[in-house]
VOSE-461781 format. One record per residue (C-alpha): x, y, z. Coordinates in nm, 4 decimals. Each point is the difference from the previous one (the first is absolute). Layout:
N
+----------+----------+----------+
!        u !        v !        w !
+----------+----------+----------+
!        X !        Y !        Z !
...
+----------+----------+----------+
***
This chain:
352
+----------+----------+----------+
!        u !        v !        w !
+----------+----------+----------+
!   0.0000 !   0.0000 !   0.0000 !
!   0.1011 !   0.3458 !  -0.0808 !
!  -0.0669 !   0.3653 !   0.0139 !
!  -0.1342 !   0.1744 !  -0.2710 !
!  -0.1616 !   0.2800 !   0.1182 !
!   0.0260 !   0.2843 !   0.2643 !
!  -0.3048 !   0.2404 !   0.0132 !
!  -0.1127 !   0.2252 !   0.3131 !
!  -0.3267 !   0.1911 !   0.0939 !
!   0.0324 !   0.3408 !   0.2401 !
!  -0.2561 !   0.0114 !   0.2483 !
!  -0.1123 !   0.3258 !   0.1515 !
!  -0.1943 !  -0.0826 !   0.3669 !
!  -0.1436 !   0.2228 !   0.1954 !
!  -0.0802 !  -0.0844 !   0.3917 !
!  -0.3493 !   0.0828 !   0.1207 !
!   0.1646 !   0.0670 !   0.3468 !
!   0.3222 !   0.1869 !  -0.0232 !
!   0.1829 !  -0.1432 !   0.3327 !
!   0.2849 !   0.2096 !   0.1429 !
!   0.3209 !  -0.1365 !   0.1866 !
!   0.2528 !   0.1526 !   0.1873 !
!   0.1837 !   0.1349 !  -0.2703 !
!  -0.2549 !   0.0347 !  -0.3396 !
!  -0.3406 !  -0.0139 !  -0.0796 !
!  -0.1574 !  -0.1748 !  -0.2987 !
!  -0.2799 !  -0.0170 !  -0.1843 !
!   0.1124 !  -0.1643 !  -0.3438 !
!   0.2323 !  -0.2887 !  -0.1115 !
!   0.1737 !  -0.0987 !  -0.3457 !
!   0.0347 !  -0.3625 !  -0.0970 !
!   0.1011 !  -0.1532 !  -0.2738 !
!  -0.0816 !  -0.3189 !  -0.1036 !
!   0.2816 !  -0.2519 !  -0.2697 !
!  -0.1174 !  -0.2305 !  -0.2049 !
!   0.2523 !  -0.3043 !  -0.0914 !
!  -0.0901 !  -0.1882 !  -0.3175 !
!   0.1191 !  -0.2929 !  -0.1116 !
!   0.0243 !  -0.2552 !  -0.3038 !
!  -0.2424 !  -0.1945 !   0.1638 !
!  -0.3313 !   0.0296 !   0.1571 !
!   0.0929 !   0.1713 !   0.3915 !
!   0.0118 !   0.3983 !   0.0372 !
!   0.1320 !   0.1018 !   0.2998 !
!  -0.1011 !   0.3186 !   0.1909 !
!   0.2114 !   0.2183 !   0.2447 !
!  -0.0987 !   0.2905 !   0.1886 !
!   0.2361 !   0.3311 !   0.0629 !
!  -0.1083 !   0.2610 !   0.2945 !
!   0.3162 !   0.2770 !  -0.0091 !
!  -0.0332 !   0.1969 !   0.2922 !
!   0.3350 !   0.2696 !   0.0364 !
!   0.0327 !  -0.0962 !   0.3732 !
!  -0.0836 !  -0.3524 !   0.0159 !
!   0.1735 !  -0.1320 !  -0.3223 !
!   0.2252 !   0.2684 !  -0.1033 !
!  -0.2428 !   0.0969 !  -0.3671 !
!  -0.2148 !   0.2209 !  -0.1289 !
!  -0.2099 !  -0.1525 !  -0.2662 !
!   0.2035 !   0.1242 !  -0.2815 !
!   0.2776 !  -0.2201 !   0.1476 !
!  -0.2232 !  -0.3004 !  -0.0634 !
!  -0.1293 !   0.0985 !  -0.3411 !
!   0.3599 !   0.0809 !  -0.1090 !
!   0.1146 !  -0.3753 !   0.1418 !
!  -0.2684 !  -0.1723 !  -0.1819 !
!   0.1522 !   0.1628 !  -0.2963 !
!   0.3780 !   0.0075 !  -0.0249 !
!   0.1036 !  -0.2889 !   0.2434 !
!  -0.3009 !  -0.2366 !   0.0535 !
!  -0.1408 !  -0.0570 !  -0.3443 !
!   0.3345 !  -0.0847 !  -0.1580 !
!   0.1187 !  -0.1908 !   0.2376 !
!  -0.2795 !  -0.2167 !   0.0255 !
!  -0.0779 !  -0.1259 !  -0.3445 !
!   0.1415 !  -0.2799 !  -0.1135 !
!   0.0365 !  -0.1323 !   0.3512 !
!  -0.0918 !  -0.3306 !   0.1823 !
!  -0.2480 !   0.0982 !   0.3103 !
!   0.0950 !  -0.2900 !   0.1882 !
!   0.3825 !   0.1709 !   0.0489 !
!  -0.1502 !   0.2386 !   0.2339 !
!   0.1852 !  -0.0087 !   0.2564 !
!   0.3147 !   0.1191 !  -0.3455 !
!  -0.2520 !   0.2481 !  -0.1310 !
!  -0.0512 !   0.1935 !   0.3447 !
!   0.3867 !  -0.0297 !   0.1062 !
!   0.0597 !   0.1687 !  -0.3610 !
!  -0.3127 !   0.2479 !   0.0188 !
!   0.1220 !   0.1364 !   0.3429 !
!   0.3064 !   0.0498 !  -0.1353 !
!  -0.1484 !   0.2137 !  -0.2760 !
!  -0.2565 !   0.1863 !   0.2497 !
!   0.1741 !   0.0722 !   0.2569 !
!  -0.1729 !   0.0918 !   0.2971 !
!  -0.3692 !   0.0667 !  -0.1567 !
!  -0.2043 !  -0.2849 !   0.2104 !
!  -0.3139 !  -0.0035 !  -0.1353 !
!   0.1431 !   0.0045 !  -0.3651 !
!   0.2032 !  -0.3567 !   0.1072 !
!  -0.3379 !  -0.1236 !   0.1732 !
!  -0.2319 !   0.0606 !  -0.3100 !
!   0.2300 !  -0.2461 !  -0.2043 !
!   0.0180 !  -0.2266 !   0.3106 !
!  -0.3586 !  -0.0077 !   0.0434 !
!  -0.0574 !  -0.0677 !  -0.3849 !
!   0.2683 !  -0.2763 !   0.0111 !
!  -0.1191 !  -0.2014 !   0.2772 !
!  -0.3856 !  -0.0122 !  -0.1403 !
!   0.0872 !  -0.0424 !  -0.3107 !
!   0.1627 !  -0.3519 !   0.0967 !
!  -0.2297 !  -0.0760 !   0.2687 !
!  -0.2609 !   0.0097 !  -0.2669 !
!   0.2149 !  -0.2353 !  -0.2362 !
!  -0.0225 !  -0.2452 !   0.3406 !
!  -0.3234 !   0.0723 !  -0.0052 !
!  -0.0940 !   0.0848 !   0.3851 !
!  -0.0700 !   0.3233 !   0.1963 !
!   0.3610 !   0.1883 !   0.0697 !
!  -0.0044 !  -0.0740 !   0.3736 !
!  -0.0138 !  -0.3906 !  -0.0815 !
!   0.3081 !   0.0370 !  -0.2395 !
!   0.1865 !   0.1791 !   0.2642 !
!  -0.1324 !  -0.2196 !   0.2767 !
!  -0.2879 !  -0.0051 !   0.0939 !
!   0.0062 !  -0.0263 !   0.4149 !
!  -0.3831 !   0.2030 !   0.0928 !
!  -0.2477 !   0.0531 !  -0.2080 !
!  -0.1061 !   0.3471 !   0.1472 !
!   0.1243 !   0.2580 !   0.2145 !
!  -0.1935 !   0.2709 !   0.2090 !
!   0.1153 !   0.3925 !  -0.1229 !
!   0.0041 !   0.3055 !   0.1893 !
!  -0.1489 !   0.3203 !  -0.1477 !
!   0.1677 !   0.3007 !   0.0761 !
!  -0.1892 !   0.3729 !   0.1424 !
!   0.2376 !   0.2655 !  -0.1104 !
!   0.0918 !   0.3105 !   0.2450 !
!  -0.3480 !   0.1541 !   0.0962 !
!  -0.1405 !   0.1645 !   0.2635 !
!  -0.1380 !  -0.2307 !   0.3010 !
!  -0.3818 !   0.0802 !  -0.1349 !
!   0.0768 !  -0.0900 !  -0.3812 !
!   0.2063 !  -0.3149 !   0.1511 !
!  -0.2722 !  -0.1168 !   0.2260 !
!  -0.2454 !   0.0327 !  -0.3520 !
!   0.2408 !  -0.1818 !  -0.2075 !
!   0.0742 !  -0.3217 !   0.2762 !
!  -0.3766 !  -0.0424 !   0.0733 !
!  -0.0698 !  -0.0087 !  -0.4225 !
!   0.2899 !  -0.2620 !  -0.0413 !
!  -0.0839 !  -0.1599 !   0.3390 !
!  -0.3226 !  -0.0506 !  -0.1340 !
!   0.1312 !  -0.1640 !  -0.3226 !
!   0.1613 !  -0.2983 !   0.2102 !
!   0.3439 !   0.0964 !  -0.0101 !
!   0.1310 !  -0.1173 !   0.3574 !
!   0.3862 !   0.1675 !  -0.0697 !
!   0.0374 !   0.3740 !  -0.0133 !
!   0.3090 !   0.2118 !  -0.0665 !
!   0.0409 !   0.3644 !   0.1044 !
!   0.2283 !   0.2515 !  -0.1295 !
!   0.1811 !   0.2812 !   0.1792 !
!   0.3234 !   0.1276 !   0.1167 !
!  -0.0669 !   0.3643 !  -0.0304 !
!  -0.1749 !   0.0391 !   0.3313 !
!   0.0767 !  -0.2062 !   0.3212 !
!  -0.2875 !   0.0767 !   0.2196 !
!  -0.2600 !   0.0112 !  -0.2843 !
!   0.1568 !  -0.3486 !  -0.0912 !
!  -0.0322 !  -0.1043 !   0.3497 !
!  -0.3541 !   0.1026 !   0.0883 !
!  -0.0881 !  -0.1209 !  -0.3972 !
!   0.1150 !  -0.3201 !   0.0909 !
!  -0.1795 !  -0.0362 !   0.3673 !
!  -0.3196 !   0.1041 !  -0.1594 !
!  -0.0041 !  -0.2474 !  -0.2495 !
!   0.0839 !  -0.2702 !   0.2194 !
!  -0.2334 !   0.0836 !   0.2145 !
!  -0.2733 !  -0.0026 !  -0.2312 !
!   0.1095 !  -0.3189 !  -0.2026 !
!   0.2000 !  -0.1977 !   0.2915 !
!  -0.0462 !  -0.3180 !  -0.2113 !
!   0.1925 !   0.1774 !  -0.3115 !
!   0.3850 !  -0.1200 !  -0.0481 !
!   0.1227 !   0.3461 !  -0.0138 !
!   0.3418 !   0.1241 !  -0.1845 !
!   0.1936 !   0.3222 !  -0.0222 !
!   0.2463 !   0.1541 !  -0.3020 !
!   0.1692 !   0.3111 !   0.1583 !
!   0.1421 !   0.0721 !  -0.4115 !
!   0.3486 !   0.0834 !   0.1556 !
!  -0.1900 !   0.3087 !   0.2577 !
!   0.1311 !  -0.1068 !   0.2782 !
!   0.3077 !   0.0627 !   0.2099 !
!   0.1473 !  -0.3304 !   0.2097 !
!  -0.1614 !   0.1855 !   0.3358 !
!  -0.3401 !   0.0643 !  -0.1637 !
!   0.0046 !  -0.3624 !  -0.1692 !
!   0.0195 !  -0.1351 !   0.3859 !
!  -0.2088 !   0.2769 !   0.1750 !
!  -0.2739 !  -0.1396 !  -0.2757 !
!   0.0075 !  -0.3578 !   0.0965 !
!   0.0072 !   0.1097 !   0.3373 !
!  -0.2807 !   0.2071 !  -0.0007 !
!  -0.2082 !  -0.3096 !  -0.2148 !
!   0.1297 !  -0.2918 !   0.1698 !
!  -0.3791 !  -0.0927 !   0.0789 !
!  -0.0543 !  -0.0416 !  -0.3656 !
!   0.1971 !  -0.2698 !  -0.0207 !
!   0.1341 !   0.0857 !  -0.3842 !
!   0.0927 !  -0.2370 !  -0.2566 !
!   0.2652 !   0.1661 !  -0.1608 !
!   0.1516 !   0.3416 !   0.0127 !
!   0.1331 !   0.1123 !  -0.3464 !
!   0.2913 !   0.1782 !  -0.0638 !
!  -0.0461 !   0.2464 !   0.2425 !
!   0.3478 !   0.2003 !  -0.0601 !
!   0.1724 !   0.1665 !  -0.3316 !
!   0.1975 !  -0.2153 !  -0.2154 !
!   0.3758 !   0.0456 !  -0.0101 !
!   0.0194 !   0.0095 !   0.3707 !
!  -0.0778 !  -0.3619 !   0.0150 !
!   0.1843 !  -0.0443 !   0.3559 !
!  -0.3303 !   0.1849 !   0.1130 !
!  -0.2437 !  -0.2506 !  -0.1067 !
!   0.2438 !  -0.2450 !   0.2159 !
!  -0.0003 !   0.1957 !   0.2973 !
!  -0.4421 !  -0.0175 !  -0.0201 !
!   0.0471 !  -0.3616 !  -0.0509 !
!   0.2203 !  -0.0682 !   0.2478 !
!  -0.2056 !   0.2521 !   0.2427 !
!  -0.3509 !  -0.1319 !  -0.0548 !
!  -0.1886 !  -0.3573 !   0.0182 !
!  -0.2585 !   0.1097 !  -0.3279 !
!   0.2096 !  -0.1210 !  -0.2841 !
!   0.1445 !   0.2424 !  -0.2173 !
!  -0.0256 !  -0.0409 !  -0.3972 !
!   0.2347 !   0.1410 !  -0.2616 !
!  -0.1826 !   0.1463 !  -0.3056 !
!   0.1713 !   0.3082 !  -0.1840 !
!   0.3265 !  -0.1270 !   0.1647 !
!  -0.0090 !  -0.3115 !  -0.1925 !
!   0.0027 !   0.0357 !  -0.4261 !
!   0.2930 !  -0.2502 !  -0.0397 !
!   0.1370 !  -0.3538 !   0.0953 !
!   0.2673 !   0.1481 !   0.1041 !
!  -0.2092 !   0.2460 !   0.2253 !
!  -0.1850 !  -0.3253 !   0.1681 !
!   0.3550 !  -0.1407 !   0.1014 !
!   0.1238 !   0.2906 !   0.1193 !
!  -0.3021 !   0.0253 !   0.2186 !
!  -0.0361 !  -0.3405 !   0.1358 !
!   0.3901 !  -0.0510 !   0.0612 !
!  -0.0147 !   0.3230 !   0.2167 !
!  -0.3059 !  -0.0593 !   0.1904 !
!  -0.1533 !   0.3073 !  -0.1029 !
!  -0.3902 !  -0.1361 !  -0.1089 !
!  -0.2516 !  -0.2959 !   0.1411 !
!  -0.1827 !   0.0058 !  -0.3267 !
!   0.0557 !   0.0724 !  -0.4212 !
!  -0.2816 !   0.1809 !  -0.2188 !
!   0.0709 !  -0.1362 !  -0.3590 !
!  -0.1428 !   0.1902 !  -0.2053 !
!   0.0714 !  -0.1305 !  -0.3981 !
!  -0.0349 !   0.3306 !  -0.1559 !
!   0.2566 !   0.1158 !   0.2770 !
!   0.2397 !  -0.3088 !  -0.0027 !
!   0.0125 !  -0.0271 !  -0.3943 !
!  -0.2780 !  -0.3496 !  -0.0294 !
!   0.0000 !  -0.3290 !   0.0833 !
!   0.2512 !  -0.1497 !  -0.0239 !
!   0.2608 !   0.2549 !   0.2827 !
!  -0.3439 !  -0.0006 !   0.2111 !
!   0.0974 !  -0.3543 !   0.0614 !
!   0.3426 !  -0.0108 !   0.0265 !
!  -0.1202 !   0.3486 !   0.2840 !
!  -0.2021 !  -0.2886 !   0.1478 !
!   0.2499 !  -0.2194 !   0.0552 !
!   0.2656 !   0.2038 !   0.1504 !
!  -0.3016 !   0.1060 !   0.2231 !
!  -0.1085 !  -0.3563 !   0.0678 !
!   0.3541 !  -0.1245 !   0.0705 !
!   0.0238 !   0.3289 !   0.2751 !
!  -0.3277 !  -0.0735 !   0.1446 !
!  -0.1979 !   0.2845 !  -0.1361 !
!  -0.3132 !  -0.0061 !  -0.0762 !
!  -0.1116 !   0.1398 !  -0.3275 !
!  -0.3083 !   0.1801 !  -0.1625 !
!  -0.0908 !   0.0335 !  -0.3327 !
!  -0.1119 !   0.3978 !  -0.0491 !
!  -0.0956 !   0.2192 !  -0.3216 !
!   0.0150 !   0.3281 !  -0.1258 !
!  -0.3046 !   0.1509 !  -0.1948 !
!  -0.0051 !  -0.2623 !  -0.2589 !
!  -0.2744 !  -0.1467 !  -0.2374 !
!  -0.0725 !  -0.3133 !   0.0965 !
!   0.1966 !  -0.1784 !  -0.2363 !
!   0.2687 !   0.1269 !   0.1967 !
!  -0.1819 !  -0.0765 !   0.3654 !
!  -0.0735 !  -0.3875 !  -0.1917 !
!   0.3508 !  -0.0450 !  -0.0335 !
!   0.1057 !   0.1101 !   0.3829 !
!  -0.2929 !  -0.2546 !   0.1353 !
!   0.1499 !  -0.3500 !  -0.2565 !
!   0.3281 !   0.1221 !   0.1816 !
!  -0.1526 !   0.0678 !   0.3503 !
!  -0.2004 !  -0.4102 !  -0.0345 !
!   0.3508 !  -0.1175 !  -0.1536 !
!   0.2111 !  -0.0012 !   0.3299 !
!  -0.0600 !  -0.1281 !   0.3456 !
!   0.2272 !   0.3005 !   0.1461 !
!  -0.2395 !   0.2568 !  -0.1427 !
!  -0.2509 !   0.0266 !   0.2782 !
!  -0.1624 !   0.3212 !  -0.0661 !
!  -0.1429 !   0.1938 !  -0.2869 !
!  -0.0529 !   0.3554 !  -0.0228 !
!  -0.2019 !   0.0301 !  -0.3697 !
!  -0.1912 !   0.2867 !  -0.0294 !
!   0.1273 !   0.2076 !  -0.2271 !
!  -0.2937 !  -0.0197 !  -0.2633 !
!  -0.2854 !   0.0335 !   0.1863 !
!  -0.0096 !   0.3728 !  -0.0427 !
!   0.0493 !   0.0088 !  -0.3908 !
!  -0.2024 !   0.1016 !  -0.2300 !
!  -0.1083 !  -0.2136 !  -0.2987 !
!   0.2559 !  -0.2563 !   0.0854 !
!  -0.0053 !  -0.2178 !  -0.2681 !
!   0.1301 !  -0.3277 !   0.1414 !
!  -0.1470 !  -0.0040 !   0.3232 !
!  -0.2028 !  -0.2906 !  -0.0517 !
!   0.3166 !  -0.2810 !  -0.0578 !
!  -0.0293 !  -0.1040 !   0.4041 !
!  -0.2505 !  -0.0108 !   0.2686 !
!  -0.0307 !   0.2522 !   0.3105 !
!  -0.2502 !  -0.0967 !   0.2626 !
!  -0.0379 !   0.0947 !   0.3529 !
!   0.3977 !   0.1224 !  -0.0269 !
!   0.1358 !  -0.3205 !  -0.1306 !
!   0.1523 !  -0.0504 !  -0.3251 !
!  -0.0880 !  -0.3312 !  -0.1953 !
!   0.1908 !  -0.0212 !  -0.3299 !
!  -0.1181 !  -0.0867 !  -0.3657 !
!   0.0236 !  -0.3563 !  -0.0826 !
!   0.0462 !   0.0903 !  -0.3664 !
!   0.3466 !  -0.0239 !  -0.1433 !
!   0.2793 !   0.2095 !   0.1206 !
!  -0.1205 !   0.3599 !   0.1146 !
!  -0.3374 !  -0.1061 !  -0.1434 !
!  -0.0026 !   0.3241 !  -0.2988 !
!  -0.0188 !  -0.1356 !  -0.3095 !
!  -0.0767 !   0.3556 !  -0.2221 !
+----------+----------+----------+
***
């Protein structure tokens, strides 16, 4: 089997909720979505979500990959090198993540559909589902209340709430809630807002909550500080914008410096690093979550086959289409009552 051709589609999303984090807001996304062809029957589809902060691209990045490096390179090639083409096509792309994981993601369903089972099977296949949180941006406490009680409603049992730009607001936020919805599994991303002190006085101050995971609560590039929380508190403490690379998960688990790794695949470059990430964290004992970005959910499809693929992958954080507009694959997996139930169809389960 071989390539024989590369084609792409832009996607322009709004959100119907712009959320806001410690450092942006946002109300729209662009993704763009690859389509491998071959000289036989299997297409394979791959989703790119370039976010300047997160991945390191702007969407003319992506669009100018597709076209000088990725389309080249690719035709004419065997899919079932992979693991050849994306050692080459990083070398080519540098450090533009979500670029490397559009290619990854086509890769892997195009030859899970020439197996002919669902992507998670081909990579493993340990669960079959896996609960999600859904994430309430930075709010006030009213607008926060309004937004838990909808989603409570809805059946998800895991929330996630953002801050980092306010202690005490973060601290009464987070009593609140938990005192309205004791039975919710409750998790924090400070977004890199908080100093080592205010990371501690936090837990401190919502010890009663009992929270399943504080996310990188401190600034990247003063990693040490993330090690001094960990070492400081008993809620673990998870790595997110601290951790784009392999080499970024080893550095961090040889240290000491996390209790948990958010692979993200648009972040990490696809796949194929997010398990070699998983590894390194499984061999250090950390615990690891599959999260998202605002992706279509092509791309959110391809983070839950990876998230049922791996018995170290305990948690799932796969939200990030629920707020887009007119998203046209959000039908290729199952959300109900906050778990996520995957397509049986072949590969991703898009066919076009």
């Amino acid at each position: 089997m071989r390539i024989t051709k590369i084609s792409y589609e832009r996607i322009d999303l709004k959100l119907a909720v712009p959320y806001t984090i410690a450092y942006e807001t946002i109300d729209r996304t662009t993704n763009f979505i690859l389509k491998i062809e071959t000289n036989g029957k299997w297409v394979g589809y791959g989703c790119a979500a370039p976010d300047p902060v997160v991945t390191g691209e702007a969407p003319k990045d992506v669009e100018r990959a597709i076209e000088n490096e990725i389309t080249d390179y690719l035709i004419g090639k065997n899919p079932f090198t992979y693991a050849l083409l994306l050692m080459e096509l990083k070398q080519r792309l540098g450090k533009r993540a979500s670029s490397l994981a559009m290619v990854d993601l086509a890769l892997f369903d195009l030859i899970s559909k020439k197996a002919e089972v669902p992507l998670y099977k081909f990579l493993g296949g340990y669960r079959t589902s896996i609960p999600t949180s859904i994430t309430i941006g930075i709010l006030s406490l009213e607008e926060t209340m309004k937004h838990a009680k909808e989603y409570v409603y809805q059946g998800f049992s895991i929330l996630k709430i953002k801050g980092g730009s306010d202690l005490e607001e973060d601290v009464a936020k987070m009593n609140a809630l938990h005192s309205m919805y004791p039975n919710v599994t409750w998790r924090f991303d400070g977004n890199q807002g908080y100093s080592v002190s205010d990371s501690i006085s936090f837990i401190k101050e919502t010890e009663a909550i009992d929270l399943e995971m504080l996310e990188q609560p401190t600034i990247v590039g003063a990693e040490e500080h993330l090690g001094q929380v960990t070492n400081k508190v008993t809620t673990p403490v998870m790595a997110d914008e601290s951790l784009k690379t392999l080499a970024d998960a080893f550095r961090l688990a040889q240290h000491k410096r996390i209790n948990m790794v958010n692979i993200k695949l648009q972040k990490v470059g696809g796949i194929m690093v997010g398990m070699h990430i998983n590894s390194v964290a499984k061999s250090a004992n950390l615990q690891a979550m599959v999260g998202c970005i605002d992706e279509c959910g092509l791309g959110i499809a391809a983070g839950l086959h990876f998230a049922l693929s791996r018995p170290n992958i305990m948690y799932a954080d796969l939200d990030g289409h629920l707020e887009l507009v007119n998203d046209p694959y959000k039908d290729i997996f199952t959300l109900q009552n906050g778990i996520l139930f995957p397509t049986e169809k072949y590969g991703l389960g898009y066919d076009g």
